[in-house]
N, C-alpha and C positions, 0 to 999 in steps of 0.2 A: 450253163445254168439256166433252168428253166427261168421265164417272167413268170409276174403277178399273174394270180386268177383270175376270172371275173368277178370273186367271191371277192379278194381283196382288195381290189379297186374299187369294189363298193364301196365297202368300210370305209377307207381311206376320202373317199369324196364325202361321207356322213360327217367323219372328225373334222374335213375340212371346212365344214359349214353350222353348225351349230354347240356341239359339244366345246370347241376349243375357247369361244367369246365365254362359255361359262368359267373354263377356268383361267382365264384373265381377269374378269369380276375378282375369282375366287383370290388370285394370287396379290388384288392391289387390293383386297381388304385386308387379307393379311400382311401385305406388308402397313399399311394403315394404321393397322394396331399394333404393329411393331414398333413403328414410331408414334404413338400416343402412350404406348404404356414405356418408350423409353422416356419422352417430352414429362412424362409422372414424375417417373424413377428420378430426372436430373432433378426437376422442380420441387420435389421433396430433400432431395439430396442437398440443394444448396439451401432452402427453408430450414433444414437442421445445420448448417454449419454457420450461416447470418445468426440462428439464436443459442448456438450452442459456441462456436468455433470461432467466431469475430469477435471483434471488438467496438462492434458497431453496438451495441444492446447489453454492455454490462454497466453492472450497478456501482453508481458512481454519488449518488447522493440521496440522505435517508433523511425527509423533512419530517419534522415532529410539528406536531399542534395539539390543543385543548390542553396543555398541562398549567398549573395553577402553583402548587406546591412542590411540586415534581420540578426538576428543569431536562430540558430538550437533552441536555447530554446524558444525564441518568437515564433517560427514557432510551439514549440512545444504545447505552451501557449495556444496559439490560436484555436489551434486545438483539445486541451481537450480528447486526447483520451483514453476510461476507459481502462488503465491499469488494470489487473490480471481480465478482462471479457473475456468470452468467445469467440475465434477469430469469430469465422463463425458468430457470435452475432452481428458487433460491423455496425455500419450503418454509410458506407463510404460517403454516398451520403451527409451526416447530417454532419460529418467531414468538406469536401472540402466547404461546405457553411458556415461553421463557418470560417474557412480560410479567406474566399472571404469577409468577414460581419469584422472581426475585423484586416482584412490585405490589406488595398487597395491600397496596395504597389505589391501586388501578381499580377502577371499577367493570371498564368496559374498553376495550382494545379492537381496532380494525387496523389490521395490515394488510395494506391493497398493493399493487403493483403499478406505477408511472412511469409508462415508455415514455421515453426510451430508457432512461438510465436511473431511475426513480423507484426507491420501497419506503411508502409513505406508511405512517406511522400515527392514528388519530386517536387517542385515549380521551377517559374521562375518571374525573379523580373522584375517590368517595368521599363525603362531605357527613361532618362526623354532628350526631346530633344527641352525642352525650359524651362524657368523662367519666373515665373508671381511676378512682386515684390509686398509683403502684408505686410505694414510697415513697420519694420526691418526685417522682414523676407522673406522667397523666396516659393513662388510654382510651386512645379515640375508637368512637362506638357509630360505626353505621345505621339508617333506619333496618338495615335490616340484620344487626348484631354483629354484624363482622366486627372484631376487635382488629383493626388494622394497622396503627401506626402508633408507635410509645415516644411521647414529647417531653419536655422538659419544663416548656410554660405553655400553661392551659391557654387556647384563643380565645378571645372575645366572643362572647354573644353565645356561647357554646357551653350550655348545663352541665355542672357535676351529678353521679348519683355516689347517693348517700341510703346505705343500707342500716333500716336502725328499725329491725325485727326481733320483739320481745323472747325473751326467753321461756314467756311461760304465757299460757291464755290462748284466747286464737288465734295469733300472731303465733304462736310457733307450732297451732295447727296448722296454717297456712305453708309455716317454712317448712313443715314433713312430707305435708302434701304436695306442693310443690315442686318443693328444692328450691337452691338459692339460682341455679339458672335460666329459670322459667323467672322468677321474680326480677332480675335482671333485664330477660328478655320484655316482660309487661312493661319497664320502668321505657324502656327502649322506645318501646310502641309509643307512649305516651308522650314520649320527647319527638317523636315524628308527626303526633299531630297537632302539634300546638300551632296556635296560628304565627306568622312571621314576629310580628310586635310582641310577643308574650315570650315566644322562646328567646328573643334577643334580650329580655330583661330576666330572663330565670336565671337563677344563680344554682339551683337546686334544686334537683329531682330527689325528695326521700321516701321509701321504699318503706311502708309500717309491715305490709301483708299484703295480699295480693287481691281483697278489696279496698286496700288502703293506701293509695300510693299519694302524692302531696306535694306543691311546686311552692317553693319558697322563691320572690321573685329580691329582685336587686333593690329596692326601694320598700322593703321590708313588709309590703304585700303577701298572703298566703291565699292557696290556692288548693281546695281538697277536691281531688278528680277521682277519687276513686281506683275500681279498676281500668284497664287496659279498653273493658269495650266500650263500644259506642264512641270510639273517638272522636270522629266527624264530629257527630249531634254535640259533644260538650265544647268542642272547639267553638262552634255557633255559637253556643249559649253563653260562653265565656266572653269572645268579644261584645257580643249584645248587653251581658250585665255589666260589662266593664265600663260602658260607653254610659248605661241607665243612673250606675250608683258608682259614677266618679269617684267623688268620698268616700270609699266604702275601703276596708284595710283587708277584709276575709272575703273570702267568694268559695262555693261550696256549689260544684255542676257536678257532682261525683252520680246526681240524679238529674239528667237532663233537660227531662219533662218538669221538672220544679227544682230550681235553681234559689240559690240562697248568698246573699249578702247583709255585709253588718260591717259595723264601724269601728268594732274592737277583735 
């Protein structure tokens, strides 16, 4: 058998010298990334089974706070959350709607997650700042009309309304034009902006028309505020005249800019 050429000995001496360090480079980057992207692969691999597959990170205790009226187990009840599942698993969003669905005493809900083993649970309860009476019983009226919760005895410090719109004049222009749920809602308004001291001694919010609404207080005080606007500005004027004409049994801010009191 013939030998090499001269032709292929050349060759052969070029591959032995330059070309071959290129693919050594080329072979330990690839293998390089062979193991980084296997060093990925494990490192996600056991990343999903620590918060999916162990038992290192499941949910084991569900703290409640801010509740007032509510208690921590209701809240807990409510909220159904699967204990001894997987934290990172548990679907907060699906939580706070069950909240909102069988708690409509809730105003405002955050479910966070506490690693390790923790789905905290921080509500805030609405705080009712009128009564709607429904038979023997009372419904609590948010400042912003939610009817949310029907009790048995009325709390303290907490306004009744009292709807007592004539049947004829403009009092039941008012109620056509209105309707009784807008007059409701104005009565609403009006028990939101009363200042603290005032609303705790109102016993009655009465409802004539929807420039007539009327605070009868506990101590047999009256109070004609008009309608729903400007509530700020009467608020002001209210404690300001209250404070001026102590003695005084009527107070009339239903016109802000000139306020009125008298002694019968």
């Amino acid at each position: 058998m013939a030998g090499p050429t001269t032709r292929e000995r050349g060759e052969r001496q070029q591959e032995s010298s330059g070309p071959p360090l290129v693919r050594r480079i080329k072979r330990l980057r690839l293998r390089t990334i062979v193991i980084l992207a296997m060093a990925v692969v494990l490192v996600a691999a056991g990343t999903v089974w620590v918060l999916y597959g162990s038992s290192w990170l499941r949910v084991t205790r569900v703290p409640v706070s801010g509740t007032r009226v509510l208690t921590p187990a209701e809240v807990r009840d409510a909220a159904a959350v699967p204990v001894g599942a997987p934290l990172a698993s548990v679907d907060t969003d699906a939580i706070e709607a069950r909240m909102r669905r069988k708690l409509p005493r809730i105003d405002t809900v955050d479910v966070s997650r506490s690693w390790p083993h923790g789905i905290e649970l921080k509500v805030t309860e609405r705080t009712p700042v009128l009564l709607v009476r429904k038979g023997k019983n009372f419904v609590e009226v948010d400042h912003k009309g939610v009817r949310f919760a029907t009790i048995a005895q009325a709390p303290k410090g907490v306004p009744l309304l009292r709807m007592s719109v004539s049947s004829s004049g403009s009092a039941a222009a008012s109620l056509r034009r209105f309707g009784t749920d807008r007059l409701v809602r104005e009565a609403v308004l009006v028990a939101g902006e009363l200042p603290g001291s005032v609303r705790r001694r109102t016993g009655t919010v009465e409802v004539h028309s929807y420039d007539d609404i009327r605070l009868e207080l506990t101590d047999g005080r009256t109070v004609a505020w008009g309608s729903g606007e400007n509530g700020r500005a009467k608020a002001r004027t209210l404690t300001a005249l209250m404070k001026a004409a102590s003695g005084a049994r009527h107070f009339d801010v239903s016109v802000p800019t000139a306020p009125v009191s008298s002694a019968s």
